[in-house]
C-alpha angles and dihedrals in degrees: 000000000000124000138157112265084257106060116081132216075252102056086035091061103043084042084060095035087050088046102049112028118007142308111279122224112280092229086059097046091047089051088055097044082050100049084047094063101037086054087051085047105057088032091066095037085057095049095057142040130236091025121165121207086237078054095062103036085058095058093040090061094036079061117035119011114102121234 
């Protein structure tokens, strides 16, 4: 699988699923995007310690939001 930095396993998938079947409903595809982050998130704040949410928010968009 190769992607740029910026796309996630998230946005990849929805990108092949749009291109080869049909487009999927925006709510569904917000939810996922959503879940995503929250899971990066936690997933940082767990990793270190001591670990803000702003913390985390900060390394979330360094990382993955796109420009």
């Amino acid at each position: 699988m190769s992607n740029d930095k910026n796309e996630t396993a998230v946005e990849w998938l929805i990108n092949k699923i749009e291109d080869h079947f049909c487009l999927l409903p925006v709510d569904l595809i917000d939810q996922a995007k959503a879940m995503f982050e929250e899971q990066i998130k936690n997933a940082y704040q767990s990793d270190r310690f001591p670990c803000s949410e702003e913390d985390a928010e900060q390394y979330y968009n360094e990382t993955y939001k796109q420009p």
